[in-house]
Backbone bond lengths (Angstrom), bond angles and torsions (degrees), N, CA, C in turn:
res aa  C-N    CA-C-N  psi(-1)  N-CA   C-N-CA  omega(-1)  CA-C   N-CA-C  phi
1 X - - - 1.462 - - 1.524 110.76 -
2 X 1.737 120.16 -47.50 1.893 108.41 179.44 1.333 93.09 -77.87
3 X 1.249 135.57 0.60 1.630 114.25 158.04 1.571 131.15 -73.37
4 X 1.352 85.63 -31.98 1.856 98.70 -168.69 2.073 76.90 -70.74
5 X 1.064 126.38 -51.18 1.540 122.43 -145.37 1.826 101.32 -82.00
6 X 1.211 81.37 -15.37 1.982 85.41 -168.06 2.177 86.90 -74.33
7 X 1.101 112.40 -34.23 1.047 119.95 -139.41 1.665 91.21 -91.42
8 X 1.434 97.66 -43.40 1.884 100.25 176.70 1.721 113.80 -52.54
9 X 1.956 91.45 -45.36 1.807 87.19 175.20 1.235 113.36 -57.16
10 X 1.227 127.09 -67.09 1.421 119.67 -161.57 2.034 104.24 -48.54
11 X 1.293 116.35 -55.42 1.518 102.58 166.52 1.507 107.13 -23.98
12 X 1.353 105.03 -91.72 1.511 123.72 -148.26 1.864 91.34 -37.99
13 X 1.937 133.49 -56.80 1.042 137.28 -145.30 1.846 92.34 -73.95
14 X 1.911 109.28 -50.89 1.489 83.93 168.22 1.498 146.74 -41.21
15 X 1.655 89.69 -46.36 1.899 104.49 166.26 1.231 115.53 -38.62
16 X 1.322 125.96 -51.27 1.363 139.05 169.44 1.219 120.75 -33.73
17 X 1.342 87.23 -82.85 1.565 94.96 177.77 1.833 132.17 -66.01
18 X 1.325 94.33 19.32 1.624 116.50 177.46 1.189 102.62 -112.18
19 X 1.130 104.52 -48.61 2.054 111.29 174.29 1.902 107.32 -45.02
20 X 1.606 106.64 -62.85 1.210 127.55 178.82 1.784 109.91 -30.58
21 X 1.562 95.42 -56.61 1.717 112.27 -152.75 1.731 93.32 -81.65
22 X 1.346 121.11 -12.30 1.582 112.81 -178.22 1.645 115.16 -91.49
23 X 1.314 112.10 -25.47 1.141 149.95 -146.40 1.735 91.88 -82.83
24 X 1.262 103.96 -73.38 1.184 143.79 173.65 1.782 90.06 -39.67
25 X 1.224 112.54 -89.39 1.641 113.10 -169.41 1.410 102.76 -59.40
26 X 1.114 121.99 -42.01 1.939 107.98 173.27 1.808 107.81 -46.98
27 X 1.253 112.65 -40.83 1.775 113.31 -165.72 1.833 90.89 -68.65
28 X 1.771 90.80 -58.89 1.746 74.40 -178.69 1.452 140.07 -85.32
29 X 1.114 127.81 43.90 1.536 159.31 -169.08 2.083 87.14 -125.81
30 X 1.205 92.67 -82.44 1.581 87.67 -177.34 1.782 120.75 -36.43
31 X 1.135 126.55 -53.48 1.046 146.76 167.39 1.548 112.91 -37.66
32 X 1.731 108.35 -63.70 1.672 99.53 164.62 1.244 113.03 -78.43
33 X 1.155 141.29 18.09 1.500 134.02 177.22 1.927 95.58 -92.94
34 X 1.419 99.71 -29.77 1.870 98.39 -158.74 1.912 91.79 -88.42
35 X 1.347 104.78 -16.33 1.724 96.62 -160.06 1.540 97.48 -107.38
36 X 1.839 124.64 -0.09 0.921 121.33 -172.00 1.971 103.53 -102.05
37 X 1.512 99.90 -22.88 1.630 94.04 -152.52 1.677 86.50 -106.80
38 X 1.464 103.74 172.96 1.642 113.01 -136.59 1.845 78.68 -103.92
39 X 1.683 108.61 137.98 1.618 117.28 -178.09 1.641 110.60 -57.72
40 X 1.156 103.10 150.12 1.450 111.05 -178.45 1.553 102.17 -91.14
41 X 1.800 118.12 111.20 1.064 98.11 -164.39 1.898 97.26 -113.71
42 X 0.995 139.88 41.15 1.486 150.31 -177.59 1.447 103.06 -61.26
């Protein structure tokens, strides 16, 4: 049984920390998209 649970945490904390690391490069992708492309000045 603390195997099955030892084993769920580490899942669930990897998930995490995959969630974190995509999250992260989606914001900074967005970020050079807004500081790279020319202002909309209309």
């Amino acid at each position: 049984m603390l195997k099955k649970l030892l084993i769920l945490t580490a899942v669930v904390g990897a998930a995490a920390l995959i969630v974190k690391k995509v999250k992260a490069s989606s914001d900074e992708r967005a970020l050079w998209h807004e500081a790279t492309t020319s202002p909309d000045l209309r």
